[in-house]
C-alpha positions in Angstrom: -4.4 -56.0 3.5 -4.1 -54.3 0.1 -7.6 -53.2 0.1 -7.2 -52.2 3.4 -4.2 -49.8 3.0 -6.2 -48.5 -0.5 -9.6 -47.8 1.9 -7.3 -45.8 4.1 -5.4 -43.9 1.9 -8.4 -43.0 -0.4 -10.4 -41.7 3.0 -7.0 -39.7 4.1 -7.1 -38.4 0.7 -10.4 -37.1 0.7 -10.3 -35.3 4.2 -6.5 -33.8 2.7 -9.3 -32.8 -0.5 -12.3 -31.7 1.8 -9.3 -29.6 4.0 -7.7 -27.8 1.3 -11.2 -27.2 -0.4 -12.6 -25.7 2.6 -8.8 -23.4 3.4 -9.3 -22.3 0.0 -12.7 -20.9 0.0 -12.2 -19.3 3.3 -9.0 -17.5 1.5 -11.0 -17.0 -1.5 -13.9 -15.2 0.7 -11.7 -13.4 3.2 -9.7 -11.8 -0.4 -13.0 -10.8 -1.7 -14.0 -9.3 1.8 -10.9 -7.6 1.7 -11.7 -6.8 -2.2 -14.9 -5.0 -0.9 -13.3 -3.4 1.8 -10.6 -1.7 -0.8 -13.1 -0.4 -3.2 -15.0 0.9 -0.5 -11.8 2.6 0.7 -11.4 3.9 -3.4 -14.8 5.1 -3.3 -14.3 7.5 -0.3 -11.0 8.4 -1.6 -12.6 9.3 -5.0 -15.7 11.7 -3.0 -12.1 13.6 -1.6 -10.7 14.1 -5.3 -13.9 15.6 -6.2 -13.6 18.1 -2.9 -9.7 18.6 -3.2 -10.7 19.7 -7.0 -13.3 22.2 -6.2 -10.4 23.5 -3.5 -7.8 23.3 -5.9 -9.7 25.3 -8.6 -10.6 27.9 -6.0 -6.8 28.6 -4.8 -5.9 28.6 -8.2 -8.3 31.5 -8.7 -7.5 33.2 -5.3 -3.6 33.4 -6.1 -3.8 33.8 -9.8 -6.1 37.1 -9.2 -3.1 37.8 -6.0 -0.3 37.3 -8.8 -2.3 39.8 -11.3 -2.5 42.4 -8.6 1.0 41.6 -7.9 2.0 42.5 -11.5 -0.2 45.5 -11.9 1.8 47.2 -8.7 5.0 46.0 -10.5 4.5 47.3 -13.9 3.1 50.8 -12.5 5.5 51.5 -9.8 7.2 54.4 -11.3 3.9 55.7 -12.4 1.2 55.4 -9.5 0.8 58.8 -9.1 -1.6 58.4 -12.4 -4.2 55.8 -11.0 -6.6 56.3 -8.3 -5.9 55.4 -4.5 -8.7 53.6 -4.3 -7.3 51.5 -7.0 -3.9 51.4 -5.8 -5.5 50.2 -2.3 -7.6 47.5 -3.9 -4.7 46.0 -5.7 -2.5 46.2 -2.8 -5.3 44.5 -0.6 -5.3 41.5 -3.4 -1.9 41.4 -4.1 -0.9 40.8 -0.4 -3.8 39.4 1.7 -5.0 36.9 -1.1 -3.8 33.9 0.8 -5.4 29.9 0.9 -5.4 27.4 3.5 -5.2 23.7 1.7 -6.8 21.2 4.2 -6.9 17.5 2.2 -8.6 14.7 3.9 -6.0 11.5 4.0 -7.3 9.4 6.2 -9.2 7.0 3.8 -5.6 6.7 2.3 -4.0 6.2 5.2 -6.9 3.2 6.0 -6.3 1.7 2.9 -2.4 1.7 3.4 -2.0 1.0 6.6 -4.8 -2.1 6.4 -2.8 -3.8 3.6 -6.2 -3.5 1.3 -3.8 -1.2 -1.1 -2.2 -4.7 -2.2 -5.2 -5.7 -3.5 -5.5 -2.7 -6.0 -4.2 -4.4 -9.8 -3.3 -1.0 -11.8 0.3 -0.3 -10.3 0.3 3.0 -12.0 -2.8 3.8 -9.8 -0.9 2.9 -6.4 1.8 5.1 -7.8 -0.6 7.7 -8.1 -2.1 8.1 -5.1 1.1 7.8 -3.2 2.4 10.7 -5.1 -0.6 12.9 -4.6 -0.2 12.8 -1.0 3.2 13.8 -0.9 2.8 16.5 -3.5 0.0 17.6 -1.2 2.6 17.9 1.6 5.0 20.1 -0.3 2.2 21.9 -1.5 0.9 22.6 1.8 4.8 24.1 2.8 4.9 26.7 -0.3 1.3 27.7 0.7 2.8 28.6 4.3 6.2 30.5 2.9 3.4 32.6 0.8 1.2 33.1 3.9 4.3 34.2 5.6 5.5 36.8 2.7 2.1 38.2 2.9 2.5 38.6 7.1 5.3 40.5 5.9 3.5 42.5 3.7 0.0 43.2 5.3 1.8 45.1 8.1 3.0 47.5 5.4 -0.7 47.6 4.2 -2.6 48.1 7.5 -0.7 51.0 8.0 -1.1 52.7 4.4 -4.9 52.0 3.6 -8.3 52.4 5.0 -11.0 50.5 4.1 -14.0 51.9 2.4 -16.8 49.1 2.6 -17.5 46.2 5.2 -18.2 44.4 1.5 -16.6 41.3 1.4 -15.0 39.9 -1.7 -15.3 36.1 -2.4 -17.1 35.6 1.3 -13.7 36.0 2.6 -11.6 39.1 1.9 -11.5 42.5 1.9 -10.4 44.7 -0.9 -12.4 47.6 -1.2 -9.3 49.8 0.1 -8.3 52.9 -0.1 -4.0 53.8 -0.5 -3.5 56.8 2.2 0.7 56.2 1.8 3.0 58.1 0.2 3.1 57.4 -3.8 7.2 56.8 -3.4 7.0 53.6 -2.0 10.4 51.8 -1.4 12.1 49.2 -3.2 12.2 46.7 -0.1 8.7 46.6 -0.6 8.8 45.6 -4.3 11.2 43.0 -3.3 8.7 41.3 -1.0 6.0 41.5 -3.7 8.5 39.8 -6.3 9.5 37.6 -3.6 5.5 36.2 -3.0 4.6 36.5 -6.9 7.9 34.2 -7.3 6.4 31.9 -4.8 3.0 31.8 -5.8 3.7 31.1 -9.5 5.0 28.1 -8.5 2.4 27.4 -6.6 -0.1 27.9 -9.3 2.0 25.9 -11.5 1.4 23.0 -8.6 -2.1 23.6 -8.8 -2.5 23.0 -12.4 -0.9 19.8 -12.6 -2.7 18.2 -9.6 -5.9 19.0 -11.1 -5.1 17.5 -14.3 -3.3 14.3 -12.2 -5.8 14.2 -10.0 -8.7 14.0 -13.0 -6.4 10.9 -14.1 -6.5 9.0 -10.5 -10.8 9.9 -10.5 -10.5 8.0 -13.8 -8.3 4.7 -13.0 -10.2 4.7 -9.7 -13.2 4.3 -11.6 -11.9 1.6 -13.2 -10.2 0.2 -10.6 -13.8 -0.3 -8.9 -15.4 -1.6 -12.5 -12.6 -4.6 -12.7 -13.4 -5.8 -9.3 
C-alpha cells in the first residue's frame, strides 16, 4: 500500500514538475517576445531622435537668426534713418516671419506605452526620460504657437510697409530680400510686439538647447538599453 501511495505521489509529482516546467518556458518565451518587441519599439523611437535633432537644430537656427534681427531693429530704433531700406526691410522680414512648425512623431511611444512593453525597459532613468521628452515636446509645441501668433501680429504691419525685391528664397522657405517703404518713425506699439516675440522666442531657444543635449542622453541609454537585452 506504501509503495503504492509512493508510485502515486512520485507520478503526481512529476506531471506538478513537467507542468510548471512547461508554464515557465512559455513565460520565459512570451517575456523575451515581448523583450524583442520593446527594443524594436526603442529602435524606431531612436531613428525619431535622430529626425527631431536635425528639426531641433534647424529651429534653433531659424529663431536665433529671428531674435538677431529682432535685436538689430531694437538697438537702432532711434537711428534707422542711417541704414539702408533694403536693410531695414530684410531685418524686419526675419525678425517677424522667421517662424517653425515642430511636428514630432509619438506614436512608437505611444505603442510601447500603451502595449505594456515600456515595463520591460531596466534603466528607470531612461523611462523617465522619454516620458519627459514628450511632454516638454507638448509645451514646446504651445510657445512655438504664441510666437507664430506674435508674428500674425506683426506681418500685417510688414506687408503693408515693404515690397519685396527678389522671388529668391532664403533657407527654401522664406522671404527676406525686402525692401522698408514706411515711414522711419515707427511707433512704439510696434517695438513692444517685437520685445514681446524676442521674449518668447528666447525661451524657446533656451528649450531647444536643452532637448538636444537631453535628447543626445536618451540616443545613448537607448543604445544601451538595446545592448543589455
Amino acid at each position: 500500500m506504501k509503495k503504492l501511495a509512493v508510485k502515486y505521489l512520485l507520478e503526481f509529482l512529476v506531471i506538478v514538475i513537467g507542468v510548471s516546467i512547461s508554464f515557465y518556458a512559455e513565460r520565459y518565451n512570451d517575456s523575451l517576445d515581448k523583450i524583442q518587441l520593446k527594443n524594436q519599439s526603442l529602435n524606431r523611437i531612436l531613428e525619431n531622435l535622430k529626425g527631431d535633432n536635425g528639426d531641433n537644430r534647424f529651429n534653433y537656427k531659424v529663431h536665433n537668426e529671428s531674435l538677431m534681427s529682432s535685436e538689430w531693429i531694437l538697438t537702432n530704433r532711434n537711428n534707422l534713418s542711417a541704414y539702408s531700406r533694403d536693410t531695414i526691410g530684410f531685418h524686419l522680414s526675419r525678425a517677424i516671419n522667421f517662424i517653425t512648425y515642430f511636428v514630432d512623431n509619438q506614436e512608437e511611444y505611444k505603442t510601447i506605452q500603451n502595449s505594456g512593453y515600456i515595463e520591460y525597459i531596466e534603466n528607470e532613468s531612461l523611462v523617465k526620460g522619454l516620458q519627459g521628452k514628450y511632454v516638454q515636446h507638448k509645451f514646446m509645441k504651445s510657445l512655438e504657437e504664441e510666437i507664430r501668433s506674435k508674428a500674425n501680429v506683426l506681418a500685417d504691419f510688414e506687408f503693408k510697409n515693404s515690397k519685396i525685391n527678389s522671388d529668391s528664397l532664403y533657407m527654401g522657405s522664406y522671404l527676406i530680400y525686402k525692401t522698408y517703404i514706411g515711414d522711419m518713425e515707427i511707433t512704439n506699439e510696434f517695438y513692444d510686439r517685437i520685445i514681446e516675440k524676442a521674449s518668447y522666442q528666447k525661451i524657446y531657444l533656451g528649450l531647444i538647447k536643452r532637448r538636444i543635449q537631453r535628447d543626445s542622453i536618451l540616443e545613448n541609454e537607448i543604445n544601451k538599453e538595446i545592448l543589455v537585452n
